[in-house]
C-alpha positions in Angstrom: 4.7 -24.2 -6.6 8.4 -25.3 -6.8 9.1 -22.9 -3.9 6.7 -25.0 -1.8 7.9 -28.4 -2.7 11.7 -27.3 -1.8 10.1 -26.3 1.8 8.3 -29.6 2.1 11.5 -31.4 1.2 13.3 -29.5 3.6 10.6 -30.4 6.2 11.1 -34.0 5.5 14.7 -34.6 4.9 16.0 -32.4 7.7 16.7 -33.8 10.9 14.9 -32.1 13.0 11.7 -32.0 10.7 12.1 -28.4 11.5 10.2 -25.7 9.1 11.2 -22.0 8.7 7.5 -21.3 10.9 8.5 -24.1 13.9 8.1 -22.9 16.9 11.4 -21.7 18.5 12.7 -23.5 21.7 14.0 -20.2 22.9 11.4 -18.3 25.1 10.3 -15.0 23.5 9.3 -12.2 26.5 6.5 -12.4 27.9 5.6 -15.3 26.3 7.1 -18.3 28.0 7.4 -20.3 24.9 7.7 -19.5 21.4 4.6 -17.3 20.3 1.2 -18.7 19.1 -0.6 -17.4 16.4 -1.7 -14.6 15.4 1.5 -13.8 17.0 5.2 -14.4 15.6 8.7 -13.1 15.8 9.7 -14.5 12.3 8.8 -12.4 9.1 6.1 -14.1 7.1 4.6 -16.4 9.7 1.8 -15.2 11.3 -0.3 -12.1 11.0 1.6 -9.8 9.5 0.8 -6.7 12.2 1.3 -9.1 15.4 4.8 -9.4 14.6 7.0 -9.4 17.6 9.9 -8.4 18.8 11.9 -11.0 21.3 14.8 -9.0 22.3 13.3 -5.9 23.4 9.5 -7.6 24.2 7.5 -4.9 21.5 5.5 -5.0 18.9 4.7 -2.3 16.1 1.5 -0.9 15.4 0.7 1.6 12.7 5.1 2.7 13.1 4.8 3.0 16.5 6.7 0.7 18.9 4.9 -0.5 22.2 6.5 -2.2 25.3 4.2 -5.5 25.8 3.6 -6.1 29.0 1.5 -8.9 29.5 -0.4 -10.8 27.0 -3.8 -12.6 27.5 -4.8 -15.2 24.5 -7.8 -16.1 26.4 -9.3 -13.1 26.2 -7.6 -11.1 23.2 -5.9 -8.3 24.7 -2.4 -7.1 24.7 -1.4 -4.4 27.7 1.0 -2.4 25.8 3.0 0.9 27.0 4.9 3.4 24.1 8.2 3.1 23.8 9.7 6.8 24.3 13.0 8.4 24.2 14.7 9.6 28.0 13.7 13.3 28.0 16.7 16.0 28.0 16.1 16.2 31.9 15.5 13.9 34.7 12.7 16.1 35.8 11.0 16.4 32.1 8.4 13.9 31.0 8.7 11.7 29.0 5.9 12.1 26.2 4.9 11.5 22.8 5.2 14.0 20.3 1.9 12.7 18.4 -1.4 11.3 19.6 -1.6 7.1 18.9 -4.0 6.2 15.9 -5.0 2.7 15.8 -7.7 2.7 13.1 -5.6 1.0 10.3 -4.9 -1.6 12.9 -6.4 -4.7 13.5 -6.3 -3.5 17.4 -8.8 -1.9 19.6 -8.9 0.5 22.8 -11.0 -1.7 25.6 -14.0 0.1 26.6 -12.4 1.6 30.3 -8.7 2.9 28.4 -10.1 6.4 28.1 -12.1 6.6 31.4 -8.7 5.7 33.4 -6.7 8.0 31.8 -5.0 10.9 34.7 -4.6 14.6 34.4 -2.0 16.4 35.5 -1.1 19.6 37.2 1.2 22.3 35.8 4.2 21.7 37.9 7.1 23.8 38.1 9.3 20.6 37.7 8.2 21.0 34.0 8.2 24.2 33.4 11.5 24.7 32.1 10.9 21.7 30.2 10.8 22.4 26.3 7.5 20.6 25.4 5.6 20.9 22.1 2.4 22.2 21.5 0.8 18.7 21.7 2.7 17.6 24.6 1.5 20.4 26.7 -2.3 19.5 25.7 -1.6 16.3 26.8 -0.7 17.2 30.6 -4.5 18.4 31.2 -5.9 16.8 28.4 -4.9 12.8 28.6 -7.8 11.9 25.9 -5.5 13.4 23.3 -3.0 10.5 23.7 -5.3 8.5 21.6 -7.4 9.7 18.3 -10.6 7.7 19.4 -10.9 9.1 22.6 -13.2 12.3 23.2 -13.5 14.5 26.2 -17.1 13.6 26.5 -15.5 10.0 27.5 -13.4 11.3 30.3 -13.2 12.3 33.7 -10.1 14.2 34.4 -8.6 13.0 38.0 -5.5 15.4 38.9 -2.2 13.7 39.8 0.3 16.9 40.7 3.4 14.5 41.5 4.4 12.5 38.6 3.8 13.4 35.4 5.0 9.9 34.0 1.9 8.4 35.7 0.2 8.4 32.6 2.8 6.9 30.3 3.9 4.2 32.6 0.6 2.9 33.3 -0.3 -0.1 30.6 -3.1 0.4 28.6 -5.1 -2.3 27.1 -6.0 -3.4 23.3 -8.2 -6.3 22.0 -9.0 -7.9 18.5 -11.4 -9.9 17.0 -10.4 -13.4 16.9 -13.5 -14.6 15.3 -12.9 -12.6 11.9 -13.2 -14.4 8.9 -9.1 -13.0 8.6 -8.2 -15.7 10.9 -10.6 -18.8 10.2 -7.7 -20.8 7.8 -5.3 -21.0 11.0 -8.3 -21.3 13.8 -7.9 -25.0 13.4 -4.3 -25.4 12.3 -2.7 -27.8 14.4 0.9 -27.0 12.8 2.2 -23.4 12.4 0.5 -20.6 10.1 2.5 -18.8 7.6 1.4 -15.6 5.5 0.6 -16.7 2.0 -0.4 -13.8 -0.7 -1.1 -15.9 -3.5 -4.2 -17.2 -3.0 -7.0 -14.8 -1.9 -9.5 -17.2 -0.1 -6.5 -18.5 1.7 -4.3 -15.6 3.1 -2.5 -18.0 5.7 -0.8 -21.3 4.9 -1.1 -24.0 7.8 1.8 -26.5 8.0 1.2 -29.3 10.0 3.6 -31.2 12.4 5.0 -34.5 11.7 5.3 -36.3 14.7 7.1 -40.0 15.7 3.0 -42.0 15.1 3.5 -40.7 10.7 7.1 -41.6 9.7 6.0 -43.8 7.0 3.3 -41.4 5.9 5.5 -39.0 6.0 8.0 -40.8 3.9 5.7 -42.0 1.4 4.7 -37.9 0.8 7.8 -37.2 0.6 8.6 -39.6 -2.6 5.3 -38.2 -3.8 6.8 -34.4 -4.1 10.2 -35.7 -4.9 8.7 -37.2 -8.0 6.4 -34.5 -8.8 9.1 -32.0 -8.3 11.4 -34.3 -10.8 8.7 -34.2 -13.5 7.9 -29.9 -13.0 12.1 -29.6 -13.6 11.8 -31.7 -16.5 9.1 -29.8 -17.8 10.6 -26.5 -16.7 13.6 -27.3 -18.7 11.8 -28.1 -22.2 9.8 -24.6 -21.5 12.9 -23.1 -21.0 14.4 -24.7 -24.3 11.4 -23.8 -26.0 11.0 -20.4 -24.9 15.0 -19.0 -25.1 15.3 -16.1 -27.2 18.0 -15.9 -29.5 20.8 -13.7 -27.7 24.4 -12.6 -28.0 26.9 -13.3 -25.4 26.6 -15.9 -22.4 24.8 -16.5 -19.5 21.5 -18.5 -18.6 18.0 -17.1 -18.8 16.2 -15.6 -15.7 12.7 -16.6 -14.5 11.6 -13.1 -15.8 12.9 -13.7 -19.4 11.2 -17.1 -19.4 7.7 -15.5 -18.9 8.5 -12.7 -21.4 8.9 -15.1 -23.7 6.3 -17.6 -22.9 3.6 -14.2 -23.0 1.0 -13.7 -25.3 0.8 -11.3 -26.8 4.0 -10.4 -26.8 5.3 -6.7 -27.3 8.6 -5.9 -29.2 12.3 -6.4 -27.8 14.5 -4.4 -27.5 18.4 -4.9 -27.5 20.3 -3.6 -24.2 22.4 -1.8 -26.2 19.8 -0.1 -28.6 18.4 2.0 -25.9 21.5 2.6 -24.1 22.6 4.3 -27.7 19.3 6.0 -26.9 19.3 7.5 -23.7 22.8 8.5 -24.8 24.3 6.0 -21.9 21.5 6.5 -19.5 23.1 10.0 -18.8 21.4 11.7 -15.5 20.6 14.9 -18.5 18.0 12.3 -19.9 16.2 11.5 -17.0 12.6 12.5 -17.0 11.5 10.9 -14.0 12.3 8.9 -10.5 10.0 6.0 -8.8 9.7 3.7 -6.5 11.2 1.0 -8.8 13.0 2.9 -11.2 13.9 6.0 -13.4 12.5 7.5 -16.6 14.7 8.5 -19.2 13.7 10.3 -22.3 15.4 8.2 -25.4 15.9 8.5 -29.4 15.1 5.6 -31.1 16.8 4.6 -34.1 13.7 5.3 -36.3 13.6 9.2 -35.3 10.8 8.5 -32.8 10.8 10.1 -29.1 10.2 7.5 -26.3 10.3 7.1 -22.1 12.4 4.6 -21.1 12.1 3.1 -17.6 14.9 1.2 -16.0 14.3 -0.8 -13.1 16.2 0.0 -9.9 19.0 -3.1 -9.8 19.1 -4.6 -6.1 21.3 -7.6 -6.5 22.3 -8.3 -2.6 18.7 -8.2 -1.6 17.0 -11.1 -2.7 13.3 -9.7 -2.1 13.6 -6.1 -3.3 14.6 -7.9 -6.7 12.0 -10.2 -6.8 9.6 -7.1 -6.1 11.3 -5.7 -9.1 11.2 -8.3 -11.5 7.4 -8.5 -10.0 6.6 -5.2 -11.3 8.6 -5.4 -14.5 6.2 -8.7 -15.6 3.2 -6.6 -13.9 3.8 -4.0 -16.3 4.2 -6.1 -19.3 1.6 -8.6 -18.8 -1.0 -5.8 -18.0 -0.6 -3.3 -21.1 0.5 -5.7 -23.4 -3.4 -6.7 -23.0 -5.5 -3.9 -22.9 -6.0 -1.0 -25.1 -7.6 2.6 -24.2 -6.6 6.1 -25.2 -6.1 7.2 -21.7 -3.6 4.3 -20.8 0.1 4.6 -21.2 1.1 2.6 -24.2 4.1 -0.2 -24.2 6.1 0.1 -27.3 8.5 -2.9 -25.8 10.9 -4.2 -23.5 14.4 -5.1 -22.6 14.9 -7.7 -20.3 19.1 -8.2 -20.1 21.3 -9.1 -17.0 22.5 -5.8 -17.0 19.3 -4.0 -16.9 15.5 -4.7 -16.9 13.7 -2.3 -19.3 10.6 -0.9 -20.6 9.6 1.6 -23.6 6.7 3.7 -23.3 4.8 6.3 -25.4 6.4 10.0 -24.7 4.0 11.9 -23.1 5.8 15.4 -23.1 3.8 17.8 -21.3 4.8 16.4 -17.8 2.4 15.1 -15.0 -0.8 16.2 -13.5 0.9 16.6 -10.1 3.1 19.5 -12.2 0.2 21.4 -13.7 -1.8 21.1 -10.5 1.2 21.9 -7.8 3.8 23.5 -9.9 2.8 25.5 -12.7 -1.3 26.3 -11.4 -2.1 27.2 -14.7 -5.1 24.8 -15.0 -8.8 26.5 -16.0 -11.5 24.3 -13.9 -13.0 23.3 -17.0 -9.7 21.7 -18.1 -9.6 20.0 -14.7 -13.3 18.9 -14.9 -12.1 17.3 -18.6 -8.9 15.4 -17.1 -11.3 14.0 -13.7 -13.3 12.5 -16.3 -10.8 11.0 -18.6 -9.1 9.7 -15.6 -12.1 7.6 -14.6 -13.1 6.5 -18.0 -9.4 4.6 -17.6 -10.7 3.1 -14.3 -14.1 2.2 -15.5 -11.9 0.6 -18.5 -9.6 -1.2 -15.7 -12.6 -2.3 -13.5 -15.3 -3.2 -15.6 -14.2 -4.1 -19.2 -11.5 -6.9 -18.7 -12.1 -9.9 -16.8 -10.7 -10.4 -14.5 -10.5 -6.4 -13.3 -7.3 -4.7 -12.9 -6.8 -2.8 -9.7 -4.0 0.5 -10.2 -2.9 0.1 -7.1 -1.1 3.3 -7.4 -3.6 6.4 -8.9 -2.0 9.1 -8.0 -1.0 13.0 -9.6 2.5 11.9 -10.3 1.4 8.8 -12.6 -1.3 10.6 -14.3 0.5 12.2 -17.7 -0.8 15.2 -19.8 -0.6 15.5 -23.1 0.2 18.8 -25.3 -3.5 19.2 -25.8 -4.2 18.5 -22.3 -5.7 14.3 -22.8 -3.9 12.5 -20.2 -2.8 8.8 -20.0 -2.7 6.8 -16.5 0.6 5.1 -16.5 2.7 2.9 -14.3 1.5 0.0 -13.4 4.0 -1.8 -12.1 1.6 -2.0 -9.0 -1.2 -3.5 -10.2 -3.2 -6.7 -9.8 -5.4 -8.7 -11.4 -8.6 -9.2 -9.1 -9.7 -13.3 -8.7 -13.3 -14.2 -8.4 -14.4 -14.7 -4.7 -15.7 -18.7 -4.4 -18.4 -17.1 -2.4 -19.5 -14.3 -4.9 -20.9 -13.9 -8.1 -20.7 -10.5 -8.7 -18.0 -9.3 -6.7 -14.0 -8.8 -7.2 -11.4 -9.3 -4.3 -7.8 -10.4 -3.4 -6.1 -10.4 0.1 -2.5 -8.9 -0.4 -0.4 -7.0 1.4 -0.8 -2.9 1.2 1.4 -1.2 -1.2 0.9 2.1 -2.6 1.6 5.9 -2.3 0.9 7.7 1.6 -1.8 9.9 1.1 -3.8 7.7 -1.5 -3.7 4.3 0.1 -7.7 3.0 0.9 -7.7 3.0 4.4 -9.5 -0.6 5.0 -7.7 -1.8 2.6 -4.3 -0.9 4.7 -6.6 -2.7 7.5 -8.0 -5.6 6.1 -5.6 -6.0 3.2 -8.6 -6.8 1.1 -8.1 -4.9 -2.1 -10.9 -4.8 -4.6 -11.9 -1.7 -7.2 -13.0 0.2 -4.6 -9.2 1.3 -3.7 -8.5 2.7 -6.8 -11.7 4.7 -6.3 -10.7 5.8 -3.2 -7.0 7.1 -4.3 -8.9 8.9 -7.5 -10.8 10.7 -4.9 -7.6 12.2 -3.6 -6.2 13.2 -7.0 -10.4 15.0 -7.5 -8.9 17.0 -4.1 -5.7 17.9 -5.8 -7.7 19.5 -8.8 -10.1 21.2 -6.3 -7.4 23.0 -4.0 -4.4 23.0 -5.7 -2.9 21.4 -2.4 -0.3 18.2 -2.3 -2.0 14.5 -1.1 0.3 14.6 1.7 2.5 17.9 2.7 4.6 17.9 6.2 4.5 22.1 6.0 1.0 21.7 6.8 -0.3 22.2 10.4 -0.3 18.7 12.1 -3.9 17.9 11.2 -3.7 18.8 7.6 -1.0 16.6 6.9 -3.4 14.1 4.7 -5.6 16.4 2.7 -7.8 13.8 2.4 -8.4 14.0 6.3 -8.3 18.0 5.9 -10.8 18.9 3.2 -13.3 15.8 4.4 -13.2 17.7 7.8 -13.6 20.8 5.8 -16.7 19.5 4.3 -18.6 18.5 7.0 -18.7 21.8 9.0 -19.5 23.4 5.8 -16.4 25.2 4.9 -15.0 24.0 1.4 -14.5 27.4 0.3 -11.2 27.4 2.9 -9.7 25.0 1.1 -10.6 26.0 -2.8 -7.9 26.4 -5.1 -7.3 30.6 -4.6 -6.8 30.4 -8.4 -9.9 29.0 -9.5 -11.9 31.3 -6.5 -10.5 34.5 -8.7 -11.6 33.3 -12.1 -14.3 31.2 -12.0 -17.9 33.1 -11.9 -20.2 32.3 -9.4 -22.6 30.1 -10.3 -19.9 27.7 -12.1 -18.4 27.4 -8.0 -21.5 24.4 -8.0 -19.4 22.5 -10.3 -16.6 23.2 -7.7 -18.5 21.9 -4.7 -20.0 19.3 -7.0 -17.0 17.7 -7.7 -15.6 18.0 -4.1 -18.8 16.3 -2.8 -18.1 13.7 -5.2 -14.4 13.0 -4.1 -16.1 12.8 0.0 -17.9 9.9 -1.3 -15.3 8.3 -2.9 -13.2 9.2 0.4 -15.8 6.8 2.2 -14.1 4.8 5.2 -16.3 1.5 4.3 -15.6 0.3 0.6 -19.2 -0.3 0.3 -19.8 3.2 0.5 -18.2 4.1 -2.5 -19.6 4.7 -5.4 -17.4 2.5 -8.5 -15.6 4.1 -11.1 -18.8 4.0 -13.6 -21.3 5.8 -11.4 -17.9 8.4 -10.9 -17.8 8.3 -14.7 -21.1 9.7 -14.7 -21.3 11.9 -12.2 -18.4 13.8 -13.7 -20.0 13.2 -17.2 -22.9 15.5 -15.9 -21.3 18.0 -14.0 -18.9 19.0 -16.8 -22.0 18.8 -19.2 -23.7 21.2 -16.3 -20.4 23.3 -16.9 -20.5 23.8 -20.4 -24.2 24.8 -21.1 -23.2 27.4 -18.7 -20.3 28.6 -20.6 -22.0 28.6 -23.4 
């Protein structure tokens, strides 16, 4: 709230009325002017996947720079050509080194890309070339350059004198202007900026002031001047009211105001308490690494054993911190407030300006991903138990608090086991709470940008950016994969198509060959008829796998599918 009024402030005090979103005088290639929306070359204005690129005239789709060259708003199409390295030798081609995949993009192939795609003869100006395996496919085989072409699509028509025909012809993309993604900035006659904090509204539209609306404009801007006076006044007695009592100087942040202001709230902890604990944070401590910070396994003063995470410090990068004190208040606010034996439980907290903190239960046995990809000592029984435990924490997540909670981030590697093999679903410095659609009555969604680990991020909602329950569904049917095959979510020593092994084993499934992919373990000691509970499970984790969210079965129904096959399993073993 007080971030907007300082930018309508700035917007009506400045002289030029100028906002961060304004249109830029300065033409950006191969627009004439500055870009309209869905387009932008600023950061946070605009759709976040047509960002452009001024100086070099590109755009990035899916990591993949493309040379725009030309750009039709009339009829939604971009003609776009890869940007590629020179080749080692005038007389190589220059190709790409992987096929183009535009399905977590809000772009589309036109209908007539694939038929007007040329062939190529095997020249001896390439022959001496060093060209991958790929690359060589592509030559005769032009359809490979993008995933959603087929050969039933395409006519090959030879071109024997220039390779580079294929690369420096423009192909074209379209999107769909009419989806309900765009409707808030359809009408905007002012700029549109990104905005993640309300889900019904994922763009912001500004409007204009012009020379007709001075003394509107004037009369608004008193308005937010006095309303911004009254939230600092206010601001000030919360923070008055809320200060802890500490040692030492220096003025609370925004992140110790809402620790404070929390209920409930867990324990503190004093900076230099679990310093003393993890013996000075000493690298021989550390237990774990993440994305935001590292684990360290700490002594407290009452004898008992404790994980301590400390949160990566970024101080010169204003966003990374605000992402971190983001998933420190994420972390707090969430387990503070629920209560399951397979969630991680928070013992307390430090927050201190030289460190933000947490204090977790111990879990000592390690993490799923080490059973599963390091040690391969797990019976399939035992990995039947943990699938099911792991979704009673979901179905806990989704379907007993209100609003849900959405992981964001189920994955091996945050899934701990215990000494008698229970495990606990931890770090959740990801996670959101879900609002309540004004539309729906029975359905959970927000719109926020993607975040998450490669290999178990929901597909659509990488696309759409609408994140519901169905995400975590989808990420938990990656980990079921992991306990079927033994195999990593994502591993690069894999041949190029097995990269995801969600993409692998699904492919796996449909021609009928699961048993390629089977843990080798589990294929030596598990008898044959308990191999159903195998291919059970596997079937299960395809439907979680499911490109549409609606598809998907929730974490309840996966509750009790696994509920029955492990039943299944033990009258058998009985």
């Amino acid at each position: 709230m007080s971030s907007l009024l300082l930018l309508l402030l700035f917007f009506f005090f400045s002289p030029s009325h100028s906002l961060p979103c304004s249109p830029s005088p300065t033409p950006c290639p191969p627009f004439l002017s500055s870009p309209s929306f869905p387009f932008s070359s600023i950061p946070g204005c605009g759709h976040p996947s047509f960002q452009i690129n001024c100086s070099s005239s590109s755009i990035i789709i899916n990591s993949i720079p493309f040379l725009i060259l030309s750009i039709s708003i009339s009829s939604n199409s971009l003609h776009l050509s890869p940007l590629l390295p020179s080749p080692p030798f005038s007389h190589c081609p220059s190709l790409p080194l992987h096929p183009i995949n535009l399905s977590s993009s809000p772009f589309l192939l036109l209908h007539n890309v694939c038929h007007s795609l040329p062939c190529f003869l095997n020249s001896s100006s390439s022959s001496s070339c060093s060209l991958s395996y790929f690359q060589n496919q592509l030559l005769s085989q032009p359809h490979r350059l993008f995933t959603s072409c087929h050969s039933s699509n395409h006519s090959c028509r030879s071109h024997p004198h220039s390779t580079n025909l294929l690369l420096n012809t423009s192909f074209s993309v379209t999107w769909n202007r009419n989806d309900s993604y765009f409707s808030n900035c359809s009408s905007c006659h002012g700029v549109c900026a990104f905005n993640d904090s309300l889900p019904s509204k994922p763009f912001l539209c500004i409007p204009f002031g012009n020379s007709h609306s001075s003394h509107r404009s004037l009369l608004l801007a008193l308005f937010f001047v006095g309303v911004f006076l009254v939230l600092s006044i206010l601001v000030v007695a919360l923070l008055r009211r809320c200060r802890p009592e500490r040692g030492g100087g220096g003025g609370e942040s925004a992140t110790a105001v809402f620790i404070q202001c929390h209920f409930p709230r867990p324990p503190s902890f004093s900076y230099e308490i679990l310093r003393a604990a993890t013996n000075g944070f000493d690298h021989r401590c550390k237990i774990g690494d993440g994305g935001f910070g590292s684990v360290f396994l700490a002594h407290l003063p009452d004898g008992r054993a404790a994980a301590v995470k400390r949160l990566h410090a970024r101080p010169n990068t204003s966003v990374s911190s605000s992402s971190t004190s983001d998933s420190f208040c994420n972390e707090i606010f969430i387990l503070s407030s629920v209560k399951h034996p397979n969630l991680v439980r928070l013992h307390g907290y430090c927050c201190d300006p030289r460190g933000l903190l947490l204090v977790y239960d111990y879990v000592p046995n390690g993490t799923l991903a080490d059973h599963i990809h390091h040690k391969r000592s797990l019976s399939w029984p035992v990995r039947v138990e943990i699938a099911v435990q792991i979704a009673a924490a979901l179905e806990y997540l989704h379907f007993e608090l209100k609003p849900p909670v959405v992981h964001r981030d189920v994955t091996s590697s945050n899934i701990f086991v215990e000494r008698d093999m229970r495990i606990k679903v931890g770090d959740f410095g990801l996670s959101r709470l879900l609002a309540l659609p004004q539309d729906s009555s029975d359905e959970y969604i927000r719109r926020t940008g993607p975040q998450g680990t490669p290999g178990y991020l929901d597909p659509e909602y990488h696309r759409s950016f609408r994140l519901t329950e169905k995400s975590d569904v989808y990420s938990f049917g990656v980990v079921m994969l992991e306990l079927v095959t033994g195999m990593m979510a994502v591993d690069t020593g894999r041949d190029e198509r097995d990269v995801s092994l969600a993409e692998m084993v699904v492919g796996r499934i449909q021609v009928g060959m699961l048993h390629q992919v089977v843990d080798p373990m589990l294929m030596r000691h598990v008898e044959r008829p308990a191999l159903a509970s195998i291919e059970a499970v596997a079937e299960l984790a395809f439907r979680c796998l499911a490109g549409d969210q609606d598809d998907r079965p929730d974490s309840r129904e996966v509750g009790e599918e696994l509920k029955r096959i492990r039943n299944q399993l033990q009258d058998y073993l009985r």
